[in-house]
N, C-alpha and C positions, 0 to 999 in steps of 0.2 A: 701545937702540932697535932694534928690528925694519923694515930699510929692503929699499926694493926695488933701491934702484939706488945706494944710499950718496951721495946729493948731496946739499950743502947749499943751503937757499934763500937764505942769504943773497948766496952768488957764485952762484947757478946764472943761466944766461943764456937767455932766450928765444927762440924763433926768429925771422927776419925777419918773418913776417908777422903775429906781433904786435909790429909795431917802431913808433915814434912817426911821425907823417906822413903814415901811411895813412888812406883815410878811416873804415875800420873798425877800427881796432887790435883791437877786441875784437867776434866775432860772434855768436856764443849759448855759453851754458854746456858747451852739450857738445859741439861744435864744438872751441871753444877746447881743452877740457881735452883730446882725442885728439890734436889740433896737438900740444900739448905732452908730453904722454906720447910720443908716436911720436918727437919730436923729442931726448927725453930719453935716449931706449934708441938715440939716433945713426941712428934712421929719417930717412927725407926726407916728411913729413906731404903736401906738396903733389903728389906722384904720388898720393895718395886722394882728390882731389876731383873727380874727373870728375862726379860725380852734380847736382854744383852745377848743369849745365848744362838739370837737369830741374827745376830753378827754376818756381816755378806759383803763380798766386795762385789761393788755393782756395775764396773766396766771401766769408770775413770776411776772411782774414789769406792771406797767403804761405806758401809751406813753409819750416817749420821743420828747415831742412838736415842733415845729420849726414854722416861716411863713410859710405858702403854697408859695411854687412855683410861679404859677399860680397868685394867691393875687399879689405876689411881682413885677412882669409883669405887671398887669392891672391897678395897685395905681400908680407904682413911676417908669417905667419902667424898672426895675431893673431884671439881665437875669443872673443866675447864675448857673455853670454846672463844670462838675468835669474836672480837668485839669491833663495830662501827666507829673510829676514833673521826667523829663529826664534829666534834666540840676541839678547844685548847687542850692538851692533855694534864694540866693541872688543876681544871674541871672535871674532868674526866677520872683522876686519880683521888680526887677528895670525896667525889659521890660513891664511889664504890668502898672506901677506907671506911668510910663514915656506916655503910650500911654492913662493915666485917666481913669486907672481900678485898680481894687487891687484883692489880692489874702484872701480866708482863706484858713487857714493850720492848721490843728493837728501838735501842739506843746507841748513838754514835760514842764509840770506847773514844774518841778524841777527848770528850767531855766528863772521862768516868775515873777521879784520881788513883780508884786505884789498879788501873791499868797505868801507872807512871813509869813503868819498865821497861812496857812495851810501847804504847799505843796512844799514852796520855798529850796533848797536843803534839803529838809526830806522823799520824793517821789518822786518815777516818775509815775506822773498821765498825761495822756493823754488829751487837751483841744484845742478849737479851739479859735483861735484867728484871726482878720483881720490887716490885714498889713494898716498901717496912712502915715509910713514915711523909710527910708534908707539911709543910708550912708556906703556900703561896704567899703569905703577904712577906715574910723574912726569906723568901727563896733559899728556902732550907730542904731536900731531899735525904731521907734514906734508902736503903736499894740493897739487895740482893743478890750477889754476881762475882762468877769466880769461887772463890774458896770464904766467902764469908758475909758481912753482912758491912757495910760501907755508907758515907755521908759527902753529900756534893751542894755546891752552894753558889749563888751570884750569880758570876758569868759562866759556870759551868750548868748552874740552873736552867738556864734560859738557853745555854746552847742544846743540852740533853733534851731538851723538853718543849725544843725548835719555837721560843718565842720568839714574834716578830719575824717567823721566816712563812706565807702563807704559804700553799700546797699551789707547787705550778705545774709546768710542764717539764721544767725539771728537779723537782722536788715532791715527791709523794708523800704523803702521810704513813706515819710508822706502823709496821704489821705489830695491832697490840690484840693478849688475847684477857678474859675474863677466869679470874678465879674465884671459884666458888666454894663454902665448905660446911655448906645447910643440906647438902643431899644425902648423906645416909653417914650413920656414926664412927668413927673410927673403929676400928676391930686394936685390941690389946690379947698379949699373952700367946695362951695356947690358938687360940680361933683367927688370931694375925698369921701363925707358923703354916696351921692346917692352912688357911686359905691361899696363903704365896705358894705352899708346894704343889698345892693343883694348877696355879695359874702358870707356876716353872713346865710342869709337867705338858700343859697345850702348847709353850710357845716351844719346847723341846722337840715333839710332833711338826713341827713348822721349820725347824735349823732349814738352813740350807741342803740342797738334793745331791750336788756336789761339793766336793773340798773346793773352798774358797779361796786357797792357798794354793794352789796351783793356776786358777785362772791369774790369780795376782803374777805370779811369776811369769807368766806369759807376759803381760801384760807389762811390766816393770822390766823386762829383757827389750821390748821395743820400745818404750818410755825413755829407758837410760840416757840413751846419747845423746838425746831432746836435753834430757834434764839437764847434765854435765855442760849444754852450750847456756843456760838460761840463766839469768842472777839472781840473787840471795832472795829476792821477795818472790821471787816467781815458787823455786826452790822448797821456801816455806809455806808456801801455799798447796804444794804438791802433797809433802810431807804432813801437815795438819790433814788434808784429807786422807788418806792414804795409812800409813806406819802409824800414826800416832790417832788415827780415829780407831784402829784394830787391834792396835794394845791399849790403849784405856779400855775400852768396853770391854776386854776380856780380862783386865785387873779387876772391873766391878764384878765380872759373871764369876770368875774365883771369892770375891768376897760374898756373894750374893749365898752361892755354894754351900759355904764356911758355916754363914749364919742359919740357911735351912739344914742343912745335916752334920751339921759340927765334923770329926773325926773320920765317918764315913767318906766326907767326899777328898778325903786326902790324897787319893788317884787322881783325883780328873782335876786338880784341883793342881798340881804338879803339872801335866800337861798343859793347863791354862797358861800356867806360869812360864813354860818353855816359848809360847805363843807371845808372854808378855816381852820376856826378853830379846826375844827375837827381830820382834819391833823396837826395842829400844837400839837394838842393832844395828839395824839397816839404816835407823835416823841418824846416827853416826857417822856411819861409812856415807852416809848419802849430802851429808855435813861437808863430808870433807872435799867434796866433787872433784872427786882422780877417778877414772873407770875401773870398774871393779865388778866381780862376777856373783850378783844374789843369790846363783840358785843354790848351794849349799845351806844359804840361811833359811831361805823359804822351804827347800825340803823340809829341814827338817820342822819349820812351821807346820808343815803340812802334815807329818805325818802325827804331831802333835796335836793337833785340830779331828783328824782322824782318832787316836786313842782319845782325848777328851770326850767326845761324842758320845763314843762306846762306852767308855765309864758312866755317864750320865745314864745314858740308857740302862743300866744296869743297878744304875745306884737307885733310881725309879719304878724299877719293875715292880 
């Protein structure tokens, strides 16, 4: 088997912040998988979340968060960019393994057992995952995704990794991109801290121009009655974009917080938290689909978002 890091999934251990107890264990697909990849190669994932803090609801949905770029270059040299998937992708995944890279790839969670909760032959939802390990000839995968680090095989093989299905007209070939981690040395220590809180500090200059939490509430009072007629998958699809992409990102930007200023940022860090609950809130009530009146919750989101900001600023100066 051609591995990148030689681990196994069956001991391999996740980092804290996908730990049981939080309110997001698990935040978007690709989120997650760089937590774990960075966390695999012995990085610390949470010095790359400053960007969390540019958190935005963008008209239908929130932002869809990721590391910055940029961050991921200057922390841990890590250089990543979209790749021509012209070849079979288990060509594709063994040339780059082999040379000490790996690929992510949009993969159908139909195929990913450990989406068997959810998603595991009951949908085909589309999800990124990082490539660990291979073995084309014993169609053995390892993989990256969600809250740990996972093994798929056979006919899960060949579904994930679309053998025998060529690219037509209705069938595209999957957005895969290239990771790289020969471009500049990982930063440790004091010069990992200093360098995340100058990069916290540009993307904090960038927050949002208004409270986010109010456009939401606009937005979410004309949405309601939409929602309350639509069923459970529509429902969840609202909600993952929406509630649950704006409290995860702001449970990271609390942790993010924690780890660059320890005890200092215990203010703004309280405020995040009101933000984070507040989403866990409205996923509930919106759960339960009987009508019911947000803007008490999002107030107070909002004025939460408003003291968090201020804190920052302040804890920065």
């Amino acid at each position: 088997m051609l591995s990148l890091l030689d681990l196994d999934p069956a001991s391999y251990r996740s980092h804290p912040l996908h730990a049981d107890g939080r309110s997001y264990s698990e935040t978007n697909c690709y989120a997650d998988v760089l937590i774990e990849l960075l966390h695999a190669r012995g990085d610390e994932p949470v010095a790359a979340l400053g960007r969390t803090v540019r958190t935005d609801f963008e008209g239908d949905q929130w932002t869809f968060f990721k590391p910055d770029p940029h961050d991921l270059e200057s922390l841990f040299g890590l250089d990543i960019h979209e790749l021509q998937p012209y070849r079979p992708l288990p060509d594709l995944i063994a040339e780059q393994l082999s040379a000490g890279r790996t690929l992510i790839v949009e993969l159908d969670s139909w195929f990913l057992p450990d989406t068997h909760a959810t998603a595991y032959r009951r949908e085909h939802v589309k999800s990124s995952a990082a490539i660990a390990a291979i073995d084309p000839a014993a169609k053995q995968l390892h993989y990256f995704h969600n809250r740990g680090l996972y093994a798929l095989a056979d006919e899960d093989f060949d579904g994930a990794l679309r053998l025998g299905v060529p690219p037509g007209d209705d069938h595209l070939p999957p957005y895969a991109e290239i990771v790289r981690f020969d471009v500049g040395e990982p930063l440790r220590g004091d010069r990992l801290a200093t360098a995340a809180r100058s990069l916290f500090v540009e993307h904090l200059r960038r927050r949002p121009r208004t409270n986010p939490f109010l456009r939401f509430a606009e937005a979410l009072d004309a949405d309601l009655p939409r929602l309350l007629e639509q069923s459970h998958d529509e429902y969840h699809a609202y909600a993952f974009a929406t509630v649950r992409m704006a409290g995860s990102a702001f449970e990271l930007c609390s942790e993010h917080l924690e780890w660059l200023f320890g005890e200092d940022a215990h203010d703004a860090r309280l405020r995040l938290d009101a933000i984070v609950a507040a989403s866990t809130a409205l996923s509930f009530r919106l759960a339960r689909r009987r009508p019911f009146d947000p803007a008490p919750v999002l107030a107070d989101a909002a004025a939460a978002w408003d003291d968090a900001m201020q804190a920052m600023v302040r804890l920065t100066a």
